[in-house]
C-alpha positions as semicolon CSV with decimal commas, in nm:
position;residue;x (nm);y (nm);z (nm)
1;X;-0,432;4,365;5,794
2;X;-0,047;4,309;5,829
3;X;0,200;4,469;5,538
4;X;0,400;4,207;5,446
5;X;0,670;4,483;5,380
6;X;0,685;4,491;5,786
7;X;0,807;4,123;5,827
8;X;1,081;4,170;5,583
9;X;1,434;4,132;5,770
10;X;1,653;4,496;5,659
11;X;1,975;4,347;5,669
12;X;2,089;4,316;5,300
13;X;2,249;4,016;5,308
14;X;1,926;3,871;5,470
15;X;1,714;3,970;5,172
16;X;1,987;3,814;4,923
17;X;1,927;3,495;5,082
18;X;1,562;3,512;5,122
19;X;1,593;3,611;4,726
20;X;1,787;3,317;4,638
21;X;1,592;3,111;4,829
22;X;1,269;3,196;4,648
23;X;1,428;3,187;4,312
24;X;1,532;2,802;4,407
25;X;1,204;2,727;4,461
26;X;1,054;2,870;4,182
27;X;1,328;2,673;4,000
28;X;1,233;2,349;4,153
29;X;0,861;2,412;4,122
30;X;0,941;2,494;3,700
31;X;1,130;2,203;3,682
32;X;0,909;1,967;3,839
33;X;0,582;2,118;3,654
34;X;0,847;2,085;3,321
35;X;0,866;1,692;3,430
36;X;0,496;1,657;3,483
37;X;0,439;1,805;3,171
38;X;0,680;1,560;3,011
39;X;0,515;1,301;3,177
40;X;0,192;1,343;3,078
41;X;0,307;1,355;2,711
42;X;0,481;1,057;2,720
43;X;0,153;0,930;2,906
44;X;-0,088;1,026;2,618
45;X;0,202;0,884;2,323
46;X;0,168;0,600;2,513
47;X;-0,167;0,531;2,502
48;X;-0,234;0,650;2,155
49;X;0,070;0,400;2,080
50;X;-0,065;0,110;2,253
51;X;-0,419;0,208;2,125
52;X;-0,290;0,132;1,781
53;X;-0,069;-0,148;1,859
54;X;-0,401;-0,346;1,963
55;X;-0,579;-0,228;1,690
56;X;-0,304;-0,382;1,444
57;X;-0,308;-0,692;1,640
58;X;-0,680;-0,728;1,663
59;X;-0,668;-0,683;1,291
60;X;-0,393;-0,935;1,229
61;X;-0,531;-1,169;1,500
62;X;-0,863;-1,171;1,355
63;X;-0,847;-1,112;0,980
64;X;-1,040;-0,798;1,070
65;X;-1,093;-0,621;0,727
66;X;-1,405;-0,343;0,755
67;X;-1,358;-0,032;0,651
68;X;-1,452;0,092;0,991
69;X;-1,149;-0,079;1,129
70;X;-0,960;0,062;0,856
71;X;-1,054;0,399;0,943
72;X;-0,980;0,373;1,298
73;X;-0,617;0,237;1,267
74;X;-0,610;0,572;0,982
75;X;-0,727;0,792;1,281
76;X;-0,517;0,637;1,545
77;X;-0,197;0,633;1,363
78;X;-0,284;1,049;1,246
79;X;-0,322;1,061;1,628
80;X;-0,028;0,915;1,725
81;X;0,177;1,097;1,424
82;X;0,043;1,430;1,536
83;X;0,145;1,372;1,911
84;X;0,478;1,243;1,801
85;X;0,544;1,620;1,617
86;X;0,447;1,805;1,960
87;X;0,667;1,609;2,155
88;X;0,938;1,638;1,957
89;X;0,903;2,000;1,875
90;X;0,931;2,051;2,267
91;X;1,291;1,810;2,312
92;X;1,593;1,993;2,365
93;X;1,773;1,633;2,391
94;X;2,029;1,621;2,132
95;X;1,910;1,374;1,790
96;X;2,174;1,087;1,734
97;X;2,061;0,879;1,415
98;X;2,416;0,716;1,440
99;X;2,227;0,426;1,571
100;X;2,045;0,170;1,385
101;X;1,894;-0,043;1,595
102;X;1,532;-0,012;1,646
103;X;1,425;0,141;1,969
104;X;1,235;-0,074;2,194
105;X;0,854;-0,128;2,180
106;X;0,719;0,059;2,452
107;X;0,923;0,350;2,461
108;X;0,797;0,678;2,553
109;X;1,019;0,872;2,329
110;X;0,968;0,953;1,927
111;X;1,165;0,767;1,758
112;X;1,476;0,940;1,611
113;X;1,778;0,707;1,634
114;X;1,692;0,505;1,329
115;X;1,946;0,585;1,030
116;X;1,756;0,634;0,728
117;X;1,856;0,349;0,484
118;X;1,941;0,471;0,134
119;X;2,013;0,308;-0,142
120;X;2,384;0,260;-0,376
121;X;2,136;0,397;-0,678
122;X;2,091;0,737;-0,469
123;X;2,288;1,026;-0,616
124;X;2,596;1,124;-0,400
125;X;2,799;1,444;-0,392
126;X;3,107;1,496;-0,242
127;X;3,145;1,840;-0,037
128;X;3,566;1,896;0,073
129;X;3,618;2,182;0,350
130;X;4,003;2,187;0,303
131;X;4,159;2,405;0,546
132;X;4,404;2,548;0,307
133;X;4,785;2,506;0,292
134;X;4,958;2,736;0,547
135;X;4,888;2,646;0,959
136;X;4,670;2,949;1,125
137;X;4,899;2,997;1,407
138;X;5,264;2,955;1,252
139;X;5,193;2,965;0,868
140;X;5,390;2,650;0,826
141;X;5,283;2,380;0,568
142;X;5,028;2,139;0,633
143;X;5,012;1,814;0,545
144;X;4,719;1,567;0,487
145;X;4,665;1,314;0,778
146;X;4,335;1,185;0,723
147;X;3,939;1,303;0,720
148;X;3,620;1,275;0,917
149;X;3,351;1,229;0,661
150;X;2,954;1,284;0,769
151;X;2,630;1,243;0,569
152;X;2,354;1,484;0,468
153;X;2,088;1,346;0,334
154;X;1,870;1,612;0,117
155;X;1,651;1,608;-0,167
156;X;1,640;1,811;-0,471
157;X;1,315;1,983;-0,555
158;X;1,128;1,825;-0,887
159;X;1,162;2,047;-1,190
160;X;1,036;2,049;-1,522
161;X;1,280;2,065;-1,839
162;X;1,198;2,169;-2,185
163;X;1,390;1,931;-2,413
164;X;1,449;2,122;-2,753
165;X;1,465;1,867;-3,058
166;X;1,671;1,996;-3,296
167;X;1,676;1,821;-3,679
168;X;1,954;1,946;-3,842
169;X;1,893;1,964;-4,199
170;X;2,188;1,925;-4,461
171;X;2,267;1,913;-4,825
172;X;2,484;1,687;-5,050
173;X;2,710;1,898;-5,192
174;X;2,704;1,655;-5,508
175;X;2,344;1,564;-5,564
176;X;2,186;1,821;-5,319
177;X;2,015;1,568;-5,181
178;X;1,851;1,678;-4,823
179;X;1,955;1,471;-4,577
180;X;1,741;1,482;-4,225
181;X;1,705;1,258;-3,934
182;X;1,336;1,145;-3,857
183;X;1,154;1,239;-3,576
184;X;1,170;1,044;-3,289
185;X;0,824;0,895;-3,208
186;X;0,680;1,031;-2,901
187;X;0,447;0,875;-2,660
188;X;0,153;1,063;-2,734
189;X;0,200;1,167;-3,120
190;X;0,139;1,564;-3,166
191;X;0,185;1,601;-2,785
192;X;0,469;1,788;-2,550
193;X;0,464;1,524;-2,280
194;X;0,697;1,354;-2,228
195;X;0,744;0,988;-2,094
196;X;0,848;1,052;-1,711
197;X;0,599;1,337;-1,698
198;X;0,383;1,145;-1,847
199;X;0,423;0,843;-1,589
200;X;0,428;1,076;-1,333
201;X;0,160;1,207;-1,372
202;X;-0,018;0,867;-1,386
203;X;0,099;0,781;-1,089
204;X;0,013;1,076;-0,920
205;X;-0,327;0,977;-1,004
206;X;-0,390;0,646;-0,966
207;X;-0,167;0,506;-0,735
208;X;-0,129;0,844;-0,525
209;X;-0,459;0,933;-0,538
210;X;-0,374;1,287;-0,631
211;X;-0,637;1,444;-0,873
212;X;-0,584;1,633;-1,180
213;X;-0,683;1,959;-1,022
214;X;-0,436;1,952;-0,751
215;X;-0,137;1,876;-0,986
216;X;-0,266;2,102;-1,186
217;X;-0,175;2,356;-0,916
218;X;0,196;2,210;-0,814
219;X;0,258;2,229;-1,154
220;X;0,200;2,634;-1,170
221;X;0,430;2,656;-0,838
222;X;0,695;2,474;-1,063
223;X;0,663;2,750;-1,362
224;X;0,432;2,572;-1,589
225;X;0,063;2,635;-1,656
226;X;-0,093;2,301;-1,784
227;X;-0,478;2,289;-1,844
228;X;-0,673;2,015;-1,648
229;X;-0,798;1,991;-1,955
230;X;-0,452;1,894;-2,104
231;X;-0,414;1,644;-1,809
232;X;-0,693;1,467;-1,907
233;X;-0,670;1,434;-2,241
234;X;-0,261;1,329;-2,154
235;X;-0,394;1,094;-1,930
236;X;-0,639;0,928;-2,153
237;X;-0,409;0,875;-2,480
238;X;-0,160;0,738;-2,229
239;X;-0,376;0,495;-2,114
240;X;-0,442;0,403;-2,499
241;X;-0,090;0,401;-2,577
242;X;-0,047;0,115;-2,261
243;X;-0,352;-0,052;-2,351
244;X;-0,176;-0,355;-2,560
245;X;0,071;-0,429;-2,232
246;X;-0,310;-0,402;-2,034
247;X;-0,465;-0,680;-2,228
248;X;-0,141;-0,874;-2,214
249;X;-0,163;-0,901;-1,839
250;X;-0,492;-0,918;-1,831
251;X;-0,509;-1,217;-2,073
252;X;-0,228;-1,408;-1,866
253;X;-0,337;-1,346;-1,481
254;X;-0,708;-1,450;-1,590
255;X;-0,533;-1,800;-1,802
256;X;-0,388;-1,843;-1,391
257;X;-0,479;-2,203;-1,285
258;X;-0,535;-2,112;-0,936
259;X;-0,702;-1,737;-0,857
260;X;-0,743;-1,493;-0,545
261;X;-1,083;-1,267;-0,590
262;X;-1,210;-1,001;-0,399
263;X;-1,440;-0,698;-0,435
264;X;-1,502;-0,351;-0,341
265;X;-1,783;-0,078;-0,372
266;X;-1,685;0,238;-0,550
267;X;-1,922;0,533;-0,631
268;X;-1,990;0,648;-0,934
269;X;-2,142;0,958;-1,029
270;X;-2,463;0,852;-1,271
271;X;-2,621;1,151;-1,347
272;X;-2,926;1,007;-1,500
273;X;-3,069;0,906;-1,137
274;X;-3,066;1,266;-1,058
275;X;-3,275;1,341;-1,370
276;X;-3,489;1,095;-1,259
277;X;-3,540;1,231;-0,902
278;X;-3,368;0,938;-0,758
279;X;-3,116;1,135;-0,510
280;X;-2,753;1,313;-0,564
281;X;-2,748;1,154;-0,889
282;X;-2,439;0,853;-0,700
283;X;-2,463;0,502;-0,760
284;X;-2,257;0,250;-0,651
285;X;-2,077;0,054;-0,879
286;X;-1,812;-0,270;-0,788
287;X;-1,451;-0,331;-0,860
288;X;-1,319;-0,684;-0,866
289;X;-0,940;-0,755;-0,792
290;X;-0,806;-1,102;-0,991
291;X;-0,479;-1,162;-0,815
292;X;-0,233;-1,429;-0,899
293;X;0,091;-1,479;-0,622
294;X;0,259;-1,808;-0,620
295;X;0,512;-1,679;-0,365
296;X;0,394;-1,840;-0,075
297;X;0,467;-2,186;-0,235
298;X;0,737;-2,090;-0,459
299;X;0,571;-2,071;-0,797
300;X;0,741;-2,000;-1,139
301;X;0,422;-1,802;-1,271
302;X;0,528;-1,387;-1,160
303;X;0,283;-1,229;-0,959
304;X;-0,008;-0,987;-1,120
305;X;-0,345;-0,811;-1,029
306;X;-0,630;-0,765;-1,258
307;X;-0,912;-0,509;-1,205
308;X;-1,223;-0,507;-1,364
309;X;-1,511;-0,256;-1,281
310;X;-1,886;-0,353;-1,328
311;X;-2,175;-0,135;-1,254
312;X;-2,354;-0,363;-0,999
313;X;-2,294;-0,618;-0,803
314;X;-2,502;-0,912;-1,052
315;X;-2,352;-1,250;-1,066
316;X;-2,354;-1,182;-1,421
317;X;-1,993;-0,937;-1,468
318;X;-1,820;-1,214;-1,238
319;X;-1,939;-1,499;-1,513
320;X;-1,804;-1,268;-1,821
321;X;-1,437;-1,212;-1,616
322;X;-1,412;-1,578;-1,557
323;X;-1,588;-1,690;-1,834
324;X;-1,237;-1,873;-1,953
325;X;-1,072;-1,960;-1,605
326;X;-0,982;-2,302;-1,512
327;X;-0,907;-2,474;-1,198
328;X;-0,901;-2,316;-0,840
329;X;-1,070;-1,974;-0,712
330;X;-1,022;-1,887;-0,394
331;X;-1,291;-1,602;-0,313
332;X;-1,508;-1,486;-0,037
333;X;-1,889;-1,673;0,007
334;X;-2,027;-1,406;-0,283
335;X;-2,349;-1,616;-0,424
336;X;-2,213;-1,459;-0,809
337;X;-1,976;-1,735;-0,785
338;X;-2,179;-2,019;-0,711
339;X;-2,243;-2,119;-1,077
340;X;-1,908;-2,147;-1,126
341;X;-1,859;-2,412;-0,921
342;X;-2,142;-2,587;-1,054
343;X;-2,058;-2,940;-1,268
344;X;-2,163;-2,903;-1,616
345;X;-2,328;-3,123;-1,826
346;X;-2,034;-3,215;-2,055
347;X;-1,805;-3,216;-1,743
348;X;-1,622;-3,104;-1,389
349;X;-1,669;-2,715;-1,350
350;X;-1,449;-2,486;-1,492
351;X;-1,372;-2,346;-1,090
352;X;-1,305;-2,552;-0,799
353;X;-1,430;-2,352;-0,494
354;X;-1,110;-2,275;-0,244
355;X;-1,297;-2,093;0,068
356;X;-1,117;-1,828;0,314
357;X;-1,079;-1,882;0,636
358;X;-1,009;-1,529;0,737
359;X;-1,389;-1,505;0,680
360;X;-1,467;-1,738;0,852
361;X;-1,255;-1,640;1,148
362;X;-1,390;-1,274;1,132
363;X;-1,767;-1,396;1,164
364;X;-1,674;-1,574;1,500
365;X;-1,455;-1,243;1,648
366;X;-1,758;-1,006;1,559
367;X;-1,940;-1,251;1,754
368;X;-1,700;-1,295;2,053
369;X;-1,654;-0,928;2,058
370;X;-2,030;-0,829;2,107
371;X;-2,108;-1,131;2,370
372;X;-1,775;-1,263;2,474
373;X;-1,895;-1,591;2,389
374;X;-1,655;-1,911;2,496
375;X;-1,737;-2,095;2,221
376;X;-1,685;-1,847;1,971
377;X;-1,310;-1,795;2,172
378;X;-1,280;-2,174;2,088
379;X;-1,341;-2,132;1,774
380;X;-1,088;-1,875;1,723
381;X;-0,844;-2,050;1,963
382;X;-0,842;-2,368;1,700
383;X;-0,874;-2,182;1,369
384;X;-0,550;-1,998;1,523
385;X;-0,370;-2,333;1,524
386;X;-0,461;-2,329;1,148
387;X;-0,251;-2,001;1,112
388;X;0,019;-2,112;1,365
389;X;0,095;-2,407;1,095
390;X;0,108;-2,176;0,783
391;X;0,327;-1,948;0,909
392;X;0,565;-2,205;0,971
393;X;0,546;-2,315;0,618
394;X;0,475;-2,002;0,463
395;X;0,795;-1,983;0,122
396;X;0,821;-2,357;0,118
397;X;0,745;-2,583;-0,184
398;X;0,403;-2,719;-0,277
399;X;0,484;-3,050;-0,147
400;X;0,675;-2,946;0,156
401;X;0,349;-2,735;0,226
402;X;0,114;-3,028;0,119
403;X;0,299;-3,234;0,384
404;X;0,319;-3,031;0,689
405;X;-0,071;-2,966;0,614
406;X;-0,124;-3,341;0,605
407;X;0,044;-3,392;0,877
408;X;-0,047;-3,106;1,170
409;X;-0,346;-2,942;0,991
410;X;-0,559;-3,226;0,881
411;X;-0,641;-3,383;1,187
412;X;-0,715;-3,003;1,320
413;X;-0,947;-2,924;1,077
414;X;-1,137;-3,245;1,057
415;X;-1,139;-3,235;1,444
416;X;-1,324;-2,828;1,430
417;X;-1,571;-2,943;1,180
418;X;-1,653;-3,250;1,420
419;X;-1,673;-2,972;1,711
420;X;-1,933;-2,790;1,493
421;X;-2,144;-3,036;1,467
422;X;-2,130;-3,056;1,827
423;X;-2,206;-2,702;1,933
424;X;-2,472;-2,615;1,648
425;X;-2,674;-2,877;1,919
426;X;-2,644;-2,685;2,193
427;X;-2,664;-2,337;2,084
428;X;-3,000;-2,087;1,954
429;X;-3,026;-2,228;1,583
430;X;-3,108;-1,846;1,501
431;X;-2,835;-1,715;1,624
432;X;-2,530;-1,547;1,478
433;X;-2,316;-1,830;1,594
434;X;-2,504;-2,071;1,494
435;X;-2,487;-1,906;1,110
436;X;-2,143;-1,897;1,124
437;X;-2,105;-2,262;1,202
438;X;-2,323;-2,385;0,947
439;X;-2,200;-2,122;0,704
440;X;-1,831;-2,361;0,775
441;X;-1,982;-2,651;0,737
442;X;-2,188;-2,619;0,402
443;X;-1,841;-2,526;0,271
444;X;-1,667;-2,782;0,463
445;X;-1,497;-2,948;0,108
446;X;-1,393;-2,543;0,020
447;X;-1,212;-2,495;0,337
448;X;-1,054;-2,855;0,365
449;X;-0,928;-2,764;0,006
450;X;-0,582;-2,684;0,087
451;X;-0,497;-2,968;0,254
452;X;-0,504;-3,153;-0,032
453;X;-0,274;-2,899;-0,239
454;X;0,004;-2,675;-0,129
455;X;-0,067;-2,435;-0,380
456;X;-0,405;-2,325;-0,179
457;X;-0,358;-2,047;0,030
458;X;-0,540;-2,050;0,370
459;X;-0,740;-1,715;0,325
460;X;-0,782;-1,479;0,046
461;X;-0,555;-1,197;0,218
462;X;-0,377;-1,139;-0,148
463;X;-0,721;-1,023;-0,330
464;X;-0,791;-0,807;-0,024
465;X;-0,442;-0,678;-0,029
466;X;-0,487;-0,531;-0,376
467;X;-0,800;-0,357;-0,278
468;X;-0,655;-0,131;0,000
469;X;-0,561;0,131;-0,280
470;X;-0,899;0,138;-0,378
471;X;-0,999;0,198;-0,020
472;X;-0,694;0,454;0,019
473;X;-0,849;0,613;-0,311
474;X;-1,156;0,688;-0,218
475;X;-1,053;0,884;0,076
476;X;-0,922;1,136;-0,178
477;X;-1,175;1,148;-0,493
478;X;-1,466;1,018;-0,371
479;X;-1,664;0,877;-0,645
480;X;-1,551;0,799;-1,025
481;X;-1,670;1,075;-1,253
482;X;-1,880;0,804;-1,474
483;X;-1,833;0,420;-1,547
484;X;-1,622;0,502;-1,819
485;X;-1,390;0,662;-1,544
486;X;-1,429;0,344;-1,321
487;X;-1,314;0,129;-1,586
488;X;-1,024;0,347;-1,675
489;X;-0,917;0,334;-1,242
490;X;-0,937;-0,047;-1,323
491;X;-0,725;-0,054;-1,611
492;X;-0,443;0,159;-1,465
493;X;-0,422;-0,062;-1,152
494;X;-0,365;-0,326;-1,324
495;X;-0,079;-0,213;-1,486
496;X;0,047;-0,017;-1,207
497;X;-0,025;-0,310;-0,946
498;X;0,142;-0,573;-1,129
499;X;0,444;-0,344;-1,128
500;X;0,485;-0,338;-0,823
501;X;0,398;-0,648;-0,715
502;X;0,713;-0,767;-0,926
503;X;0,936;-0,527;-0,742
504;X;0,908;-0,230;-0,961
505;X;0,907;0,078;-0,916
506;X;0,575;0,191;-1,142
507;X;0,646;0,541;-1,246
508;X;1,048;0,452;-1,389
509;X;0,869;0,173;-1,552
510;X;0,578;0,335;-1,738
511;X;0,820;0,612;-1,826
512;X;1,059;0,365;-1,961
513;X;0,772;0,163;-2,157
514;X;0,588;0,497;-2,269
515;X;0,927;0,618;-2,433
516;X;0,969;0,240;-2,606
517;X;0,678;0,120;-2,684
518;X;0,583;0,268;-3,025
519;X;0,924;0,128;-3,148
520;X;0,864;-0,219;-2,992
521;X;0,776;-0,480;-3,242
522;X;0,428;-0,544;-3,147
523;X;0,532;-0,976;-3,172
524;X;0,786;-0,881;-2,852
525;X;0,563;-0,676;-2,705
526;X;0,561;-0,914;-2,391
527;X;0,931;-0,815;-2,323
528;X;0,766;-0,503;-2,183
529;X;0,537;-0,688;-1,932
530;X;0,656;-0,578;-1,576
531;X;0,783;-0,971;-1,503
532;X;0,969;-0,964;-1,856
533;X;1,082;-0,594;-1,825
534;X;1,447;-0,494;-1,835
535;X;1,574;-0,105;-1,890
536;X;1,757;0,009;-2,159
537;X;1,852;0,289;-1,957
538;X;2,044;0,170;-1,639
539;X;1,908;0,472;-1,436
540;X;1,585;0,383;-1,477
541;X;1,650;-0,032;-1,406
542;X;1,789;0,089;-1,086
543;X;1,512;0,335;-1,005
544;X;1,235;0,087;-1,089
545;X;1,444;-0,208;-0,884
């Protein structure tokens, strides 16, 4: 065997070269496994980006609403999130956020360029590095000639404050009369919270999702031991203290003329079945979303969300929630509306049945997608010529919307219905097609509805809206302790929901309302409703705006 030591040249200057040589190459080997690497991150961002790009447009395309699709756009964008970290941790490429145009869809790199946007309300703090008076190099006297003036954004830890409430007591000197101011109310009576930790914690809860438990535990990293206990019972006597602004919006969404409805399993612990040998002691309860949002069409009444819980899914809790509503539901094909819609005997119904199309719609994709059916593509081609028209019209008056519909989407709709009839003859009558044509046309006069008023939305995407959070929830606790629990995760959506559906941001308001509203006359109590609602305090109107 030869020694490679042997074929080594033993002039120095030889080896040098031979060195340098080597070292290039290694260089150019590093660099080029460096770009492969980089490559094949950017390759895998890609595809996790693009993965979830059709997944949004799948969803948007085809009114796609299962949780299973919910989950994987969840899983996708964690994916892609996660990727986006380990990319960026590895970029040595300085970060300019100077620019604030959005980088192009597509690109391999994480986006980093994007200014964040913050608003005139956000605290600012001015920070001067003067360079003093005398120049460095000839200690003569400087004069101001201008400034270059750069942004840090940063954010101030949470912290909790102990606000001491003192009375001072005095005497007339005269009568000796004591003289004392009274105690200002407080939003639970007896208790230490107050309003914004109050709200927050609310919030935390039932619009973050955050249990008791866990901010029980933030709370002790902040300095202050409160009992889960405490949080609960804080929780509850808010919830009392709100309930009069509850019933208020409540009462007035429900008095709507023209409803979105929509419903959504939760669990519900139910310990009796356990007792009864009837498994883990879960059942599964419902919660209904009443939504009303005349935004589309430019409606005076302000938007609102009412939640009601039930314990089952009987026909029977939808007939008490809209045992008083009048005019035009717009719901999904649940039978536990059906009597409703029914004429009376004195009468019209009280409900005039508005269908969704986006159900519709969906039952044709699931169909496409498992047989790539052309006639459930046609389908979906022409009910997208339905969608092409709204979003046209979509923030325009009733009537403008009435007459665009008359115009473009009548003869389109009469024209698919006509088309049904057609294909129901020449397809298996058992099929899943088939069901979903004859499901459209035994509602035919529910989904020609809006073309006879621009009020009527197309689908009932608002209702489903407001039930994400439910969806988001149950990610985090699970199941509701009991149905008294339920009921109270109803209640506070409501309330919260409406908020922000009218722009507001929910924990300023409840801690505004919370510190008011046991010295609001109770006959202007509505001033308080989220769409009535104005701050005293000007921080908080421009925190909630």
């Amino acid at each position: 065997m030869s020694n490679p030591a042997k074929s080594l040249p033993n002039d120095t200057a030889e080896l040098k070269a031979m060195i340098a040589a080597l070292q290039a190459e290694n260089a150019q080997i590093a660099a080029e496994n460096a770009k492969m690497s980089a490559t094949l991150r950017a390759h895998d961002q890609l595809v996790q980006a693009l993965r979830l790009r059709i997944a949004k447009l799948q969803k948007l395309a085809f009114g796609k609403s299962s949780e299973k699709v919910e989950r994987e756009i969840e899983q996708l964008e964690l994916a892609l999130e996660d990727l986006l970290v380990a990319v960026a941790e590895k970029d040595d490429t300085p970060i300019d956020e100077g620019l604030d145009e959005p980088v192009p869809e597509g690109a391999s790199a994480p986006v980093l360029r994007r200014r964040p946007r913050v608003s005139d309300a956000t605290l600012r703090e001015r920070r001067e590095l003067d360079p003093g008076a005398c120049c460095p190099d000839c200690g003569g006297d400087l004069r101001v000639v201008g400034e270059d003036v750069s942004e840090l954004l940063d954010m101030i830890a949470a912290q909790m404050k102990v606000i001491q409430i003192a009375r001072i007591k005095k005497s007339c000197r005269r009568c000796e009369r004591m003289v004392q101011e009274p105690a200002p109310s407080r939003p639970i009576p007896g208790s230490m919270a107050g309003p914004n930790l109050l709200a927050h914690v609310l919030v935390s809860k039932f619009d973050d999702h955050l249990p008791l438990y866990r901010q029980h535990e933030i709370f002790e990293r902040m300095g202050t031991d409160i009992p889960e206990s405490t949080l609960v019972g804080w929780c509850g006597r808010a919830m009392k203290t709100l309930s009069p602004l509850i019933e208020r919006i409540d009462a007035d969404i429900l008095s709507s003329d023209l409803l979105h409805a929509d419903d959504t399993p939760i669990r519900v612990l139910d310990r009796s079945r356990r007792d009864k040998g009837l498994g883990k002691g879960v059942k599964q309860g419902r919660i209904w979303a009443y939504v009303r949002d005349q935004r589309p069409w430019a409606g005076d009444a302000p938007p609102g969300a009412v939640y009601r819980f039930a314990p089952n899914w009987k026909e029977e809790h939808v007939l008490s929630h809209l045992a008083d509503a009048r005019g035009i539901l717009q719901a999904d094909g649940y039978k536990g509306y059906a009597k409703l819609y029914e004429p009376k005997s004195d009468g019209p119904p009280h409900l005039r049945e508005a269908a969704c199309w986006a159900h519709l719609r969906r039952d044709f994709h699931d169909f496409w997608a498992s047989t790539k059916s052309e006639i459930a593509r046609k389908a979906l081609d022409r009910i997208g010529e339905f969608y092409d028209i709204e979003r046209d019209i979509s923030g325009q008056s009733a009537e403008a919307r009435l007459a665009a519909r008359q115009r473009l989407s009548r003869p389109r709709v009469e024209a698919f219905f006509e088309w049904s009839e057609q294909q129901l003859l020449r397809i298996p009558g058992k099929s899943d097609l088939a069901k979903a044509f004859r499901y459209g046309l035994s509602r035919r006069d529910a989904f020609s509805l809006f073309l006879s008023d621009g009020r009527v939305a197309i689908d009932n995407n608002p209702a489903e809206r407001a039930l994400r959070p439910i969806g988001i929830g149950r990610k985090n606790w699970l199941f509701a302790g009991a149905d008294t629990g339920a009921e109270t995760l109803g209640r506070a959506m409501t309330i919260i929901e409406t908020a922000k559906l009218n722009g507001l941001d929910p924990q300023a308001y409840l801690a505004d309302v919370l510190d008011r509203i046991h010295d609001h006359k109770i006959n202007q109590l509505d001033e308080l409703l989220p769409w009535n609602w104005k701050a005293l305090n000007p921080e908080a109107s421009s925190q909630a705006a």
